[in-house]
C-alpha positions in Angstrom: 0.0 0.0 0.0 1.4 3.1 -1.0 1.7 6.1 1.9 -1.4 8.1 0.4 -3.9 4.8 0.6 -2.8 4.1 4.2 -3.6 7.9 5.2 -6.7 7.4 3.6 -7.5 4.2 5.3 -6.4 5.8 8.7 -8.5 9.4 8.2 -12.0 7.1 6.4 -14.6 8.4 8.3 -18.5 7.6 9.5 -20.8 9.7 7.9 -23.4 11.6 10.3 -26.9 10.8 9.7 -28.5 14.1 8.8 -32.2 12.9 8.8 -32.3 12.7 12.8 -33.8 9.9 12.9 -32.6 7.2 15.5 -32.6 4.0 13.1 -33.0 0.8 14.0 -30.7 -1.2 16.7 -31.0 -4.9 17.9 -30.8 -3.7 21.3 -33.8 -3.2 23.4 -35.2 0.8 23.7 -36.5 0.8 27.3 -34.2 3.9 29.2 -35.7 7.1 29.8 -34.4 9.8 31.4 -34.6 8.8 35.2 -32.7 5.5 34.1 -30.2 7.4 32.6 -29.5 10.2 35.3 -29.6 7.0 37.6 -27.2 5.0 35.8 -24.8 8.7 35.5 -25.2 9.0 39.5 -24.7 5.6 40.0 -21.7 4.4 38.5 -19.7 7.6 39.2 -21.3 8.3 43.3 -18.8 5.2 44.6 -15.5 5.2 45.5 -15.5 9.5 45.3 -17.5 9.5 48.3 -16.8 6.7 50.5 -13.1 6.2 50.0 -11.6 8.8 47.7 -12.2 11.9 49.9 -10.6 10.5 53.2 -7.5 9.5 51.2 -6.9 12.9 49.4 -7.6 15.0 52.2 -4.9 13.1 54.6 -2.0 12.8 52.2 -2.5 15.1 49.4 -4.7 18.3 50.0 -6.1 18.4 53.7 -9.2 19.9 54.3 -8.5 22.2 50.6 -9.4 18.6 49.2 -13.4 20.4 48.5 -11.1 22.7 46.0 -9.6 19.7 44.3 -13.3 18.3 44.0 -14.0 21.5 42.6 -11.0 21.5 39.6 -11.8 17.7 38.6 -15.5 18.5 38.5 -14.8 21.8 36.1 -12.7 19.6 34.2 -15.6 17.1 33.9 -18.4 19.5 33.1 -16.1 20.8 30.3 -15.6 16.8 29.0 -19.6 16.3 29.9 -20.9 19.3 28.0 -18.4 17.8 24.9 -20.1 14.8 25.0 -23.9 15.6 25.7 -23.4 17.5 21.9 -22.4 14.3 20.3 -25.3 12.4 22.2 -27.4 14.7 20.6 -25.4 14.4 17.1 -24.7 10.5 16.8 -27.1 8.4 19.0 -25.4 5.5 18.5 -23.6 2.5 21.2 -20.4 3.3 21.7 -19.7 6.4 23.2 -16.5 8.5 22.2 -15.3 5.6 19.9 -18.4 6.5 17.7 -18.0 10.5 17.9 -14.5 10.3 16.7 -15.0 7.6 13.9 -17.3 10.5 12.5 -15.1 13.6 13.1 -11.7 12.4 12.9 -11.2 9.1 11.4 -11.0 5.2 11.6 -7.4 5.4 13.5 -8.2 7.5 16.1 -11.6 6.3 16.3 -10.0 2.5 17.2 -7.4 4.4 20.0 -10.4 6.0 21.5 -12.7 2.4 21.8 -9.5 0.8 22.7 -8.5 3.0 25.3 -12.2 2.8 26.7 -11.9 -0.9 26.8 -8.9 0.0 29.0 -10.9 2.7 31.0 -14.4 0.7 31.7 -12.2 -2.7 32.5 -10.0 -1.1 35.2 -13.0 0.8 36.3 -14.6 -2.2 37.0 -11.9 -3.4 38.7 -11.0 -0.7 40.6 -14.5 -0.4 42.5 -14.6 -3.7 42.9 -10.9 -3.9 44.7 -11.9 -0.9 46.6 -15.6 -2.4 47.8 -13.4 -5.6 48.8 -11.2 -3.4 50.2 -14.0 -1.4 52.3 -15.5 -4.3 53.4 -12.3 -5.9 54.7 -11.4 -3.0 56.7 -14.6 -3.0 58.9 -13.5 -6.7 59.0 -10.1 -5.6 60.3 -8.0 -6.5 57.3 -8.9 -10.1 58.0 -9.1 -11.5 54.4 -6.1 -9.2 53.5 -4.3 -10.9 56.6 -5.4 -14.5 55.8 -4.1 -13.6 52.5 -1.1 -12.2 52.3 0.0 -15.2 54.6 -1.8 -18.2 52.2 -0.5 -16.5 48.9 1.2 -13.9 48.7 2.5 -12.3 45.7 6.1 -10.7 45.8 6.0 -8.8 42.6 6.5 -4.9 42.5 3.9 -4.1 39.8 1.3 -6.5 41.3 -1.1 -6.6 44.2 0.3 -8.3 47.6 -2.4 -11.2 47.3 -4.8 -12.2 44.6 -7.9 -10.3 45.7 -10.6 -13.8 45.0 -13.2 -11.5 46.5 -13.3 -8.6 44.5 -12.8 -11.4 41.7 -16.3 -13.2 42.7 -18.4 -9.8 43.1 -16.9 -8.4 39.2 -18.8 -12.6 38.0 -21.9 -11.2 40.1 -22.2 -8.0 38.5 -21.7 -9.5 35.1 -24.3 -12.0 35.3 -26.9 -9.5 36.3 -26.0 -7.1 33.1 -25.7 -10.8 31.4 -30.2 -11.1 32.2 -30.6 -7.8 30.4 -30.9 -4.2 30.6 -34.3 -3.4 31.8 -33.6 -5.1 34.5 -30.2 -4.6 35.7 -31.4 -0.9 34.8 -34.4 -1.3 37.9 -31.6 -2.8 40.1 -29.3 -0.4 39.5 -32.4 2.6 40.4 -33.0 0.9 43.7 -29.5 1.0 44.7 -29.0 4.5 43.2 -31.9 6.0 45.2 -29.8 4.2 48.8 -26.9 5.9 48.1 -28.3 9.1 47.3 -30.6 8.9 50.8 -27.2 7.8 52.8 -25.3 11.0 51.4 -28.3 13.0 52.4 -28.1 11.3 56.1 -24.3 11.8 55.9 -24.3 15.8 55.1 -27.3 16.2 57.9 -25.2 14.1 60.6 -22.1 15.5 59.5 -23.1 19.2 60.0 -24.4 18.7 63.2 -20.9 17.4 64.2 -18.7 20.2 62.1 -16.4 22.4 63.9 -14.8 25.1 61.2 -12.1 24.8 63.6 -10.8 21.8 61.6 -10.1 23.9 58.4 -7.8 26.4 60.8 -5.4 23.7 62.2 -2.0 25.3 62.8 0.8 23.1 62.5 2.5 23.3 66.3 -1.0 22.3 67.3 -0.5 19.0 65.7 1.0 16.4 68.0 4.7 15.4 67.2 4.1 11.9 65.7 1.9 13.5 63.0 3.6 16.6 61.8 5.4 14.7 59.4 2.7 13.6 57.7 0.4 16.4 58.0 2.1 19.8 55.6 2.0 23.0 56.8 -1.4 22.7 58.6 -4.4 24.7 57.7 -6.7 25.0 55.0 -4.4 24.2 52.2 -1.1 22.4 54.3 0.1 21.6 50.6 -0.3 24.5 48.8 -1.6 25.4 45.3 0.5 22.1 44.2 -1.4 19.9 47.2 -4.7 21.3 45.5 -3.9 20.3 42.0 -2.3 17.2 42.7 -5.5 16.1 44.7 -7.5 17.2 41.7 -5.5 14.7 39.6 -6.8 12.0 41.4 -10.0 13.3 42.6 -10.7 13.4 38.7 -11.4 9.6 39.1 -14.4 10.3 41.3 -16.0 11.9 37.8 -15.1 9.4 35.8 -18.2 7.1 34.6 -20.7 10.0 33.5 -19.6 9.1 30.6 -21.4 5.8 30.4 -24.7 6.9 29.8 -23.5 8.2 26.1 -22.8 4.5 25.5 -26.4 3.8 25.9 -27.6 5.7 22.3 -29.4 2.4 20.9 -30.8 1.8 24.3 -32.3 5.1 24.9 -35.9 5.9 24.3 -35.4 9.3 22.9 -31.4 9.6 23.2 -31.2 13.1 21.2 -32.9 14.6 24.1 -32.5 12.4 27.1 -28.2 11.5 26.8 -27.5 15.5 27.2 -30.0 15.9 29.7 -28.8 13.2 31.9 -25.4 13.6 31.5 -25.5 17.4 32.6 -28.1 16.5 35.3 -26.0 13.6 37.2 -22.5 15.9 36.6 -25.3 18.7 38.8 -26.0 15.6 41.3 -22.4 14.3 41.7 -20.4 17.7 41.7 -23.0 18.7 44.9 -22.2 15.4 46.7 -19.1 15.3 46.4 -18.6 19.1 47.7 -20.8 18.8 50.7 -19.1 15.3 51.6 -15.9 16.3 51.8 -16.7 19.5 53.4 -18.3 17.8 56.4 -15.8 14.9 56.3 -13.0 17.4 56.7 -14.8 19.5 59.2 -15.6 16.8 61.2 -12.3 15.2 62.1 -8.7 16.7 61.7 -7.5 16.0 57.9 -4.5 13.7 59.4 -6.4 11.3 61.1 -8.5 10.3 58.6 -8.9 6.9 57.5 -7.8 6.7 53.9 -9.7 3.2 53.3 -13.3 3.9 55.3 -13.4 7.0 56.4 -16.9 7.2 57.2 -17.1 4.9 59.9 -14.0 5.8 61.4 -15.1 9.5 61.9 -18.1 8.3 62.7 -17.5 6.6 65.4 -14.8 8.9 66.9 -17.9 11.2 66.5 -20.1 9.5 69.0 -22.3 8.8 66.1 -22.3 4.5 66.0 -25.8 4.5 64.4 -25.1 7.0 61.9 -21.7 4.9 61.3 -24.1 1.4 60.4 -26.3 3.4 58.4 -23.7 5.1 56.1 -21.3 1.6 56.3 -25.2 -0.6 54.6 -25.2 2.6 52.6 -21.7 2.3 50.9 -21.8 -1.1 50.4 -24.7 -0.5 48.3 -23.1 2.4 46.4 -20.1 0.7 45.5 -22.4 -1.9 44.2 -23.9 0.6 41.9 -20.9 2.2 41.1 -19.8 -1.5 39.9 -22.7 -2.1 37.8 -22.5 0.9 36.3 -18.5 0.8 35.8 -19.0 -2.5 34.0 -22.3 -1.5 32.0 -20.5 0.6 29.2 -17.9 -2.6 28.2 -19.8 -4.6 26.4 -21.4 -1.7 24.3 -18.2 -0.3 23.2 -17.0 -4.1 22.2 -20.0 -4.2 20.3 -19.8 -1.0 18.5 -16.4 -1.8 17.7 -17.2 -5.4 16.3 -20.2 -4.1 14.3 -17.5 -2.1 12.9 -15.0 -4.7 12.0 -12.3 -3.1 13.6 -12.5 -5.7 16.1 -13.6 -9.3 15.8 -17.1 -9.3 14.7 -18.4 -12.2 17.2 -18.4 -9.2 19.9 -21.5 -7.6 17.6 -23.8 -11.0 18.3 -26.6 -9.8 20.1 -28.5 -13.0 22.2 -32.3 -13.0 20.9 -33.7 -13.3 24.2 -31.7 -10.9 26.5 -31.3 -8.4 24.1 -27.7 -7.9 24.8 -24.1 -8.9 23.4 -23.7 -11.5 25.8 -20.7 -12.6 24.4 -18.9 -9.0 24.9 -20.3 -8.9 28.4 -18.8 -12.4 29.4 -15.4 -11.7 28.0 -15.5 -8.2 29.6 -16.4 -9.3 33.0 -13.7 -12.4 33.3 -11.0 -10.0 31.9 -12.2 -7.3 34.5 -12.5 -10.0 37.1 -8.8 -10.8 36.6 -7.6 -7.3 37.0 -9.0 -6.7 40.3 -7.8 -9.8 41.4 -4.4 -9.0 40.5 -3.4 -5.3 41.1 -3.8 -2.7 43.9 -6.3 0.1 44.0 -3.8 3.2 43.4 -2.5 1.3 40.2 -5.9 0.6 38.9 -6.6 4.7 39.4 -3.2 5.6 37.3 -3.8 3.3 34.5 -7.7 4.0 34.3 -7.1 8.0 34.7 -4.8 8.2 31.8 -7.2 6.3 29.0 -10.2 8.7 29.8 -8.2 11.7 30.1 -7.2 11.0 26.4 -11.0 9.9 25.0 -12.0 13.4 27.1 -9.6 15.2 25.0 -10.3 13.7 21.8 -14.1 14.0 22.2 -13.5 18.0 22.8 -10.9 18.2 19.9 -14.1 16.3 17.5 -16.3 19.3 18.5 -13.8 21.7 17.3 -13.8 20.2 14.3 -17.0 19.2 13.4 -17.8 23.0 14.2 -15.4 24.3 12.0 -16.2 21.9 9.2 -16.9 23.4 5.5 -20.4 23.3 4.8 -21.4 21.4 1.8 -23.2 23.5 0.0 -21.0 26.4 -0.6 -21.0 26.2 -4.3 -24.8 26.3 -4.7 -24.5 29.6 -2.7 -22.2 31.2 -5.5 -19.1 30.7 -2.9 -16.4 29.1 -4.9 -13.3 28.3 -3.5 -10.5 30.5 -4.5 -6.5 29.8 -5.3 -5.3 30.1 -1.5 -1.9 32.1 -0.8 0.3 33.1 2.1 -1.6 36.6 2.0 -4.8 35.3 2.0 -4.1 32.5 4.7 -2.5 34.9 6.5 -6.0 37.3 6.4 -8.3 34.7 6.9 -6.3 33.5 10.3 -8.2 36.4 11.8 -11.1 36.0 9.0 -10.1 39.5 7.5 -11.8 38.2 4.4 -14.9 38.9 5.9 -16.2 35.2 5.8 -19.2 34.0 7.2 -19.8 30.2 6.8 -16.9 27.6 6.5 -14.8 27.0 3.8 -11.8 24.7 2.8 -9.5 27.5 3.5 -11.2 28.1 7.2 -11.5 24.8 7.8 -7.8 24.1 7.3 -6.9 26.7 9.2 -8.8 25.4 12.1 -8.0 22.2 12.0 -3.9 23.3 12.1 -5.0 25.8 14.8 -6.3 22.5 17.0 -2.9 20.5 15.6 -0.7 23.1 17.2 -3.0 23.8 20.5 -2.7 19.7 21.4 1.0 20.2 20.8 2.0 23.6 22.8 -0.6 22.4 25.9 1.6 19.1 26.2 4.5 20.9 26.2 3.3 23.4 28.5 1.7 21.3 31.1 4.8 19.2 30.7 6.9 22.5 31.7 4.6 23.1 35.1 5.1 19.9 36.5 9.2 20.4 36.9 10.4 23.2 38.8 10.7 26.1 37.0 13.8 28.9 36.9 14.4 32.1 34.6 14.5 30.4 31.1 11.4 28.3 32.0 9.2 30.5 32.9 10.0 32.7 29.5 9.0 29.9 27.9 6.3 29.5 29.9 4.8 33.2 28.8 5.7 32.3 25.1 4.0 29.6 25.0 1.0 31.3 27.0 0.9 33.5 24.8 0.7 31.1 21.9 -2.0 29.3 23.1 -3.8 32.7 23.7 -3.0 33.4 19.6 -4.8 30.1 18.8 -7.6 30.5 20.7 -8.5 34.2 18.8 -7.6 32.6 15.5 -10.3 29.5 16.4 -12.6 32.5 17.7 -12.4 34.5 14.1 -13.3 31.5 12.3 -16.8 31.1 10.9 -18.6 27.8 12.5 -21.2 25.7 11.3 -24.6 26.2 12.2 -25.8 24.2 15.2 -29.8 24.9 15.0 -30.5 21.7 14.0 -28.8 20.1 17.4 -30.8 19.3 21.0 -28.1 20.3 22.6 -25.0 22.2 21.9 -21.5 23.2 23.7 -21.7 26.9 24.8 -19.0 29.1 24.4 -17.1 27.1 21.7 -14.1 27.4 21.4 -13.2 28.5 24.7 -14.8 25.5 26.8 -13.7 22.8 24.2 -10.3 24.7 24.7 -10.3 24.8 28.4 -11.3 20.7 27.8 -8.3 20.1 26.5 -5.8 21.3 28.5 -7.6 20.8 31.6 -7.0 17.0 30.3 -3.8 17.2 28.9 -2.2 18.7 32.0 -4.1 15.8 34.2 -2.3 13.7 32.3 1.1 14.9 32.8 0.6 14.5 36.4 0.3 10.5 36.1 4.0 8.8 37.0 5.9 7.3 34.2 4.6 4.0 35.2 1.4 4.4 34.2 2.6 5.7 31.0 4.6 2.7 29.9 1.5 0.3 31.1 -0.6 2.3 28.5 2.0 2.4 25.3 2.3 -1.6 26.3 -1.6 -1.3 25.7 -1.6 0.6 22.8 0.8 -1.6 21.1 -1.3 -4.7 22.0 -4.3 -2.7 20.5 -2.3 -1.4 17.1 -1.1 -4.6 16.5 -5.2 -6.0 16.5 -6.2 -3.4 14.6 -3.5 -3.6 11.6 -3.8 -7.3 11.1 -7.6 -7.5 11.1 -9.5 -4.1 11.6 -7.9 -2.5 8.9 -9.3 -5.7 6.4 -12.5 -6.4 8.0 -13.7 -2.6 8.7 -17.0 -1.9 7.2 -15.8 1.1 5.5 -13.2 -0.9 4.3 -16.3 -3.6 2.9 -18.4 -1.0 2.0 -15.8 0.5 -0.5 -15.5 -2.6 -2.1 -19.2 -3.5 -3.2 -18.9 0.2 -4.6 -16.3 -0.4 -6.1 -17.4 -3.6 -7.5 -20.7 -2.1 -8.7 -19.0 0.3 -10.7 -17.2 -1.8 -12.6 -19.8 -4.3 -13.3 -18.7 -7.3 -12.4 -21.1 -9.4 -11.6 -18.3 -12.0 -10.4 -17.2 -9.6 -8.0 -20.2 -8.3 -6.6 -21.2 -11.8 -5.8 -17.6 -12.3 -4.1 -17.7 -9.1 -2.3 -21.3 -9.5 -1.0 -20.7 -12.8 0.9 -18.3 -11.1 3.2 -21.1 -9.2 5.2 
């Protein structure tokens, strides 16, 4: 294959559906928009609330761990509002894979579903080691205990003791999404609606017991033995840097909104309901989180917290040993709808990706009677399964962090473009494209031409403009994290500056018309901007550990998609039977055809 053919194999694209109509799907149409909001609250309102913000605020950001809440939920919204405008553009299973097959090819399309497999199977993982993990520490550690001395494990980039528990409750949690979605969907309400009366009953408790004192904690007034550990005391004891770091990993807590954009061939109405729902639980989860780790922090002192159950722990150093049961029952049944919904989105994007043909087809088979790819959801649930059986918690968080941070930042860069796209119809408007040159790029960078809908020329420069943004924010996020000294930080302002340049030459450029959309980013380009380097300086943050786990990934995944998804892609079919058409060969066609 010569260089142009693979470039056009990589860039092939979906083509969006302009009629708005939903189409047809083999999967059963039964969510509204409780069900979705439900399944957005519930598999994100887990391990944020009952684990997450005790472990942040001791070790990273004290009681200023509310302000890291706040960063990673800004940094969410920005990702959430990006993908409630493709909900409403493709309503299709698959989530971000689908946006980007439409916007910015086949290649990138297959990183994003890929690195979603990655995201949703550690996900799953990772609530379920950190359920087994809550419900051995009110246990005292026994399993862990019997564990670690029956078989342990002595390898650095493993757990201390395959976990068999948080193994068994991933095979639960499969075989109810296995019976179907309706009702896996009713189970995962009911749990939803616990967890949601237990935060309530935490925030009421909570501020009865609050003493703003906690938030003012000077650091002689900590006792000897915890100094240490415990900064510079008061609000923030590790600074700006404490803050940021804590919103790194507080991020996780946000992650699974996303879900409910996987469920666009499951959704009653999902042009208007997948938006809605994903803006309405981001509302529900962003509250929660603020007012729990407000009272957590004002409750107890930041450095005796609990990092594994901190709930029960403050609880009962509160005097409060009901409230402690309640919220403990409560938990366990948050974490259980946090697992369902960490695991629900796998086996869509499996099958989205098999209908495709960039993975194997079998994963597309839909079971007549439960209306869902059973296969997909079997395979996703042992391979899940195996992962929280084999590696702690904090590596789980790395490794899942870094695989959404990148499908956040290619579903914002897809907006860009699709915004900035030529329209179609240029020529039947009189508009004909003229002979470009450096003065008239150079004009129409700040659109002195006077243009008012897209064009090639626009479009081009747009799409270079986005190039060169992805670029300088790496760089400059990569420049924050090391400490900085007279030549860095005149770097710094040039590249500042820069990115400032690119944003005004995105905002002179004439954008598509959006009437036509439910729902539609506000502010582009600035939030899609914000998006992506909210996400690209997250991603920085993660240790270089995590970063060789995922290239070990990608190359697993590259490797797949090469030797069969390049062949058996439906784009890659479909150009064929044109093809064969064409040329009238009856021979052909009749060859060609039998490989649907």
């Amino acid at each position: 294959m010569s260089c142009a053919r693979i470039l056009h194999v990589l860039r092939r694209c979906k083509r969006l559906d302009d009629s708005g109509e939903v189409g047809s799907t083999q999967l059963a149409r039964c969510l509204g928009l409780f069900d979705l909001t439900a399944l957005g609250v519930g598999s994100t309102l887990g391990l944020g609330v009952y684990v997450l913000a005790g472990a942040v605020a001791k070790t990273v950001a004290g009681p200023a761990v509310t302000l890291s809440f706040l960063v990673a939920a800004i940094a969410s919204a920005f990702a959430g509002l990006c993908y409630a405008e493709f909900a409403s553009r493709v309503p299709k299973a698959g989530s971000a894979y689908v946006y980007s097959y439409v916007s910015v090819g086949e290649f990138i399309a297959f990183t994003i579903g890929w690195n979603l497999i990655l995201e949703y199977v550690i996900g799953t993982a990772s609530v379920a080691k950190g359920m087994a993990n809550y419900i051995d520490s009110l246990c005292n550690n026994t399993m862990a205990k019997t564990m670690t001395n029956w078989a342990p494990m002595n390898v650095s980039f493993m757990a201390d003791y395959p976990d068999f528990f948080a193994f068994v409750l991933v095979l639960l949690i499969t075989l109810v999404l296995a019976v179907g979605v309706r009702e896996s969907t009713k189970l995962n309400n009911v749990f939803t609606a616990l967890n949601m009366v237990t935060v309530i009953i935490v925030i009421i408790a909570g501020a009865v017991k609050s003493n703003p004192a906690n938030w003012r904690i000077k650091v002689e007034d900590i006792p000897p033995e915890y100094q240490s550990q415990a900064g510079n005391g008061g609000f923030m004891p590790w600074g700006v840097a404490g803050v940021m770091a804590g919103a790194a990993k507080c991020f996780f807590g946000f992650v699974g909104f996303d879900c409910v954009a996987t469920t666009g061939e499951e959704a009653k109405n999902p042009k208007r309901d997948i938006p809605l729902s994903i803006v309405l639980s981001l509302v529900v989860i962003f509250v929660s989180y603020f007012s729990i780790a407000t009272v957590l922090t004002m409750m107890w002192p930041y450095y005796l917290q609990d990092a594994d159950a901190p709930f029960p722990h403050v609880f009962t150093e509160a005097g409060l040993p009901v409230i402690k049961w309640i919220v403990t029952v409560g938990a366990i049944f948050a974490l259980c709808t946090s697992l369902l919904g960490a695991m629900f989105p796998l086996p869509r994007v499996l099958y989205a990706m098999g209908s495709d043909g960039v993975l194997f087809r079998p994963f597309a088979t839909i079971n007549g009677w439960t209306k869902t790819p059973l296969l997909a959801t079997f395979l996703s649930g042992l391979l899940s399964a195996i992962m929280a059986a084999m590696f702690n918690l904090n590596q789980l968080i790395d490794m899942m962090s870094i695989g959404t941070l990148l499908a956040y930042t290619i579903v914002a860069t897809s907006v860009l473009i699709l915004r900035y796209e030529q329209e179609p119809d240029l020529s039947i408007n009189g508009m004909k494209p003229t002979p470009d040159t450096p003065y008239s790029v150079a004009k129409q960078s700040f659109n002195l031409l006077g243009i008012k809908r897209p064009t090639v020329l626009s479009a081009s420069i747009a799409k270079s403009s986005i190039v060169i943004l992805f670029v300088l924010a790496l760089i400059t996020c990569a420049l924050l994290t090391y400490e900085r000294g007279v030549a860095s930080d005149a770097a710094l302002s040039a590249l500042g500056a820069a990115l400032l340049v690119l944003l005004v030459i995105l905002c002179r450029q004439p954008r598509q018309s959006t009437a036509h959309l439910s729902f539609t980013v506000p502010l582009v380009p600035l939030v899609p901007y914000l998006s992506v380097c909210m996400n690209v300086y997250l991603m920085v943050q993660l240790d270089y550990q995590t970063w060789v786990r995922f290239i070990v990934w990608l190359v697993v995944g590259y490797t797949i998609y090469l030797f069969y998804g390049v062949r058996n892609s439906s784009l890659n079919e479909t150009k064929e039977v044109t093809m064969a058409m064409s040329n009238g060969k009856s021979e052909d066609k009749h060859q060609v055809t039998t490989k649907f």
